[in-house]
Backbone as CSV, one residue per row, in Angstrom:
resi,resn,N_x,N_y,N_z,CA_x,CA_y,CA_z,C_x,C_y,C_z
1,UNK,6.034,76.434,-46.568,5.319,76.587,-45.319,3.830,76.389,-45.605
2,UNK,3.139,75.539,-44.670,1.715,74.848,-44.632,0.704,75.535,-43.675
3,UNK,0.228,76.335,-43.878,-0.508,76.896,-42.524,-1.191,75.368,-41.859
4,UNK,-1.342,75.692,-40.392,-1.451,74.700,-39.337,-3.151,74.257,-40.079
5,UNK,-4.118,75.300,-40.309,-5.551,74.862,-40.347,-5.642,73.691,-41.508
6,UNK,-4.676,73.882,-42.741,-4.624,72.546,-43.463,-4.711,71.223,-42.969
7,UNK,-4.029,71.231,-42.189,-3.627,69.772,-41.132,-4.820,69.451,-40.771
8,UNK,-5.403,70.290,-39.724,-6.585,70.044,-39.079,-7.866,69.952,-39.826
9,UNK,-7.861,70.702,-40.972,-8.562,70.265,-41.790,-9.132,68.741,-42.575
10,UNK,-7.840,68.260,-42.528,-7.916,67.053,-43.479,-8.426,65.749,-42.127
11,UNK,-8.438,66.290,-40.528,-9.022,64.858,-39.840,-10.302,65.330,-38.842
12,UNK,-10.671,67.047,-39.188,-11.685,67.464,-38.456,-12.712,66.515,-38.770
13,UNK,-13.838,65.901,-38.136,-15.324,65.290,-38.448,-14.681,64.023,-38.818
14,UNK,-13.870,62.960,-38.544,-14.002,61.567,-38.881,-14.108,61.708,-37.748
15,UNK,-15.384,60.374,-37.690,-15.528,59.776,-36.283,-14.861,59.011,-35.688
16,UNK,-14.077,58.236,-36.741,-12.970,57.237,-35.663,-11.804,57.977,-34.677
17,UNK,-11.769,59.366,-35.607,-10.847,60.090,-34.791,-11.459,60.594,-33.787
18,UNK,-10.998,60.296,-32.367,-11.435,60.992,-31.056,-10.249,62.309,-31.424
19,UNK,-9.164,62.331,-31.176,-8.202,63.469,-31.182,-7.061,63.504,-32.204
20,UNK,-6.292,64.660,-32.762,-5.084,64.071,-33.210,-4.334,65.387,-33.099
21,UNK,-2.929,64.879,-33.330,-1.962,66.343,-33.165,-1.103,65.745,-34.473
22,UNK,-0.601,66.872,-35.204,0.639,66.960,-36.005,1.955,67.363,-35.143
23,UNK,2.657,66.522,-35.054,3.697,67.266,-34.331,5.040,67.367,-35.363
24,UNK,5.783,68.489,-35.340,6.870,68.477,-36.526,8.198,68.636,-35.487
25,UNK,9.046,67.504,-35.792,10.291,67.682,-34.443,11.113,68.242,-35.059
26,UNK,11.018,68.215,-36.642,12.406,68.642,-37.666,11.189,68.947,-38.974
27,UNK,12.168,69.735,-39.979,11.679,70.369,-40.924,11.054,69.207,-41.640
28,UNK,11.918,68.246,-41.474,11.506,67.375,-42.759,10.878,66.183,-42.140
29,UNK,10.290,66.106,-41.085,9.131,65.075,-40.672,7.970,65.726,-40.274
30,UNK,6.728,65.154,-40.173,5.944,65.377,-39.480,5.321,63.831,-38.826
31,UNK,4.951,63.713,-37.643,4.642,62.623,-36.695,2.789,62.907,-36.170
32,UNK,1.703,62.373,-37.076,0.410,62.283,-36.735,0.460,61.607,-35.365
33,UNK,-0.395,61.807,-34.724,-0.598,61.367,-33.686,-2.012,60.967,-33.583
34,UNK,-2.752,60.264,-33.406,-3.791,59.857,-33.677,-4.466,59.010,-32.203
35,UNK,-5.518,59.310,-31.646,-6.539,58.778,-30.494,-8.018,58.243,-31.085
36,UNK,-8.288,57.259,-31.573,-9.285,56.418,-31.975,-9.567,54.833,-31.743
37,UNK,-10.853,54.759,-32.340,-10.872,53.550,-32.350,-9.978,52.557,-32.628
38,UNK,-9.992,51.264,-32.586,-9.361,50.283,-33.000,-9.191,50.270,-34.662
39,UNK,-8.355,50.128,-34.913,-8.591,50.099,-36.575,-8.391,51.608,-37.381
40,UNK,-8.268,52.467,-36.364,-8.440,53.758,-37.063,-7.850,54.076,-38.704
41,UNK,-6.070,53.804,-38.080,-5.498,54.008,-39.101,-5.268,53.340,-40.003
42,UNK,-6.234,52.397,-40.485,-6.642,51.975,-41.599,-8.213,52.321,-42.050
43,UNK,-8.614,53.188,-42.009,-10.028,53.684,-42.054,-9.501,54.570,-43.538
44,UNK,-10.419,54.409,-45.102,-10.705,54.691,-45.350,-10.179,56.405,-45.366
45,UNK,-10.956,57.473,-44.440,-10.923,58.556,-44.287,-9.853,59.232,-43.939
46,UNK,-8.614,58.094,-43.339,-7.354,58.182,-43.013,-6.184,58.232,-43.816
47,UNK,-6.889,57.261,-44.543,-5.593,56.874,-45.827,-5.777,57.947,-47.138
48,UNK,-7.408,58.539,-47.212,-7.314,59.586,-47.616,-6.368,60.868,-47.544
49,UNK,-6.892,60.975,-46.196,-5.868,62.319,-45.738,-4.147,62.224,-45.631
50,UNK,-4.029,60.863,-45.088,-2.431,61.018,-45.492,-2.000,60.751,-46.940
51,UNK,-2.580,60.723,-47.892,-1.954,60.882,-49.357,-2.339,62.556,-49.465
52,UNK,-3.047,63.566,-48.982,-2.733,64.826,-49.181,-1.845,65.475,-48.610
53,UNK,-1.726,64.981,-47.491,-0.342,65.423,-46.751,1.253,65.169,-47.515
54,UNK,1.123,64.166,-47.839,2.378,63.161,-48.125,2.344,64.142,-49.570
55,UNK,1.543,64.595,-50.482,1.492,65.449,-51.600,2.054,66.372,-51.497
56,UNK,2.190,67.004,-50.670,2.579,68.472,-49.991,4.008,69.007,-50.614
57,UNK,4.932,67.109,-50.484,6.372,67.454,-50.319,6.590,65.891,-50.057
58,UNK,7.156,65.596,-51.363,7.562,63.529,-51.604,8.224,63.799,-50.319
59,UNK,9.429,64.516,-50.293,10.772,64.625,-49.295,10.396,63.959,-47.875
60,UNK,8.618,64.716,-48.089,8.631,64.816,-46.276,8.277,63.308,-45.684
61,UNK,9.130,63.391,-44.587,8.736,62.065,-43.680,7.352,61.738,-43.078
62,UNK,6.387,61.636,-43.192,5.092,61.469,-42.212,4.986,60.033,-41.992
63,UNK,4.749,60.163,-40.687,4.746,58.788,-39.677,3.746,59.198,-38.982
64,UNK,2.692,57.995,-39.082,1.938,58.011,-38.174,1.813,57.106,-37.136
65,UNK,1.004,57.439,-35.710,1.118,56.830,-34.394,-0.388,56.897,-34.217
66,UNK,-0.502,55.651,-33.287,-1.812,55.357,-32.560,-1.502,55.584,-30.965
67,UNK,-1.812,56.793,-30.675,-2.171,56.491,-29.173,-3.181,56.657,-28.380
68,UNK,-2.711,56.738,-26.971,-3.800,56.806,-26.009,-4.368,58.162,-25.354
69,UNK,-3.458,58.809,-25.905,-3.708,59.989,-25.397,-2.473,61.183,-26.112
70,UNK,-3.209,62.606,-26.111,-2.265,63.395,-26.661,-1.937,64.113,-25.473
71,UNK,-0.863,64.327,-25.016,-0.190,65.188,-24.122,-0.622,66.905,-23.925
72,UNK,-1.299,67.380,-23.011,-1.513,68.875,-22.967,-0.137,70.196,-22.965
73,UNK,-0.261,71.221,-23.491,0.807,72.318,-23.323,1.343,71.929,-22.316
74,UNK,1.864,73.265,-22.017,2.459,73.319,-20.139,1.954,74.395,-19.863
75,UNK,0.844,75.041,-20.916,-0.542,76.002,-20.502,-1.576,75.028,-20.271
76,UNK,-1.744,73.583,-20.559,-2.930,72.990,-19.783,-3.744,73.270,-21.393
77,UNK,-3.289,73.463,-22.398,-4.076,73.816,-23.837,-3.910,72.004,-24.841
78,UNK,-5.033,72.271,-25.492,-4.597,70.767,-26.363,-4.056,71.710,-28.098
79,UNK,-3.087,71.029,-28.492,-2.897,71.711,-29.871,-2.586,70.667,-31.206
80,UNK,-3.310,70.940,-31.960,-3.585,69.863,-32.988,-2.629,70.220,-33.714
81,UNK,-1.878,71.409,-34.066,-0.565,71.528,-34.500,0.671,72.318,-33.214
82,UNK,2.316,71.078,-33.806,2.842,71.431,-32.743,4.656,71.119,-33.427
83,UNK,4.700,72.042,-33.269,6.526,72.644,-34.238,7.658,72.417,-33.323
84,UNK,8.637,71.964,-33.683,9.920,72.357,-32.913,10.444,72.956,-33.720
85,UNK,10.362,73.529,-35.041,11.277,74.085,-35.717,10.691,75.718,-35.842
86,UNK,11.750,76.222,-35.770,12.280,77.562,-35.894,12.114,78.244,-37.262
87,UNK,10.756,79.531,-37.098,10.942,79.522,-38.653,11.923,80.775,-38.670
88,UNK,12.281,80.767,-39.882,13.344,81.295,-41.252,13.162,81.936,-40.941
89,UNK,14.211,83.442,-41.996,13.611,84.411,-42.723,14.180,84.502,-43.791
């Protein structure tokens, strides 16, 4: 288990990034979501951060996406980390 501020850590302050969310649909993926410029996800500061992620855990799936927009809660909240999985005990 990764606390969420890691994530956000690794794309807070790039400027190409306007927004991004981690979203995890299953244990063993996680799906970046990414709102930037053209070109983003080949920036340098990007390809950085996804080799620390991808470090975390070979296993894990990370896929990243370019879009246009990140989708709000259904509180009207934006969340840069976002789980479907159920934790343990």
């Amino acid at each position: 288990m990764v606390d969420g501020q890691f994530f956000v850590l690794q794309f807070y302050g790039i400027r190409e990034v306007r927004a991004f969310q981690f979203y995890q649909p299953r244990i063993d993926e996680i799906i970046l979501r990414i709102v930037g410029e053209p070109g983003v996800l080949e920036s340098d500061a990007v390809k950085q951060a996804l080799v620390k992620i991808r470090a975390l855990d070979p296993a894990l799936n990370v896929r990243i996406e370019q879009v246009d927009e990140i989708p709000l809660s259904n509180a009207g909240k934006y969340q840069y980390t976002r789980s479907e999985v159920s934790p343990t005990r």
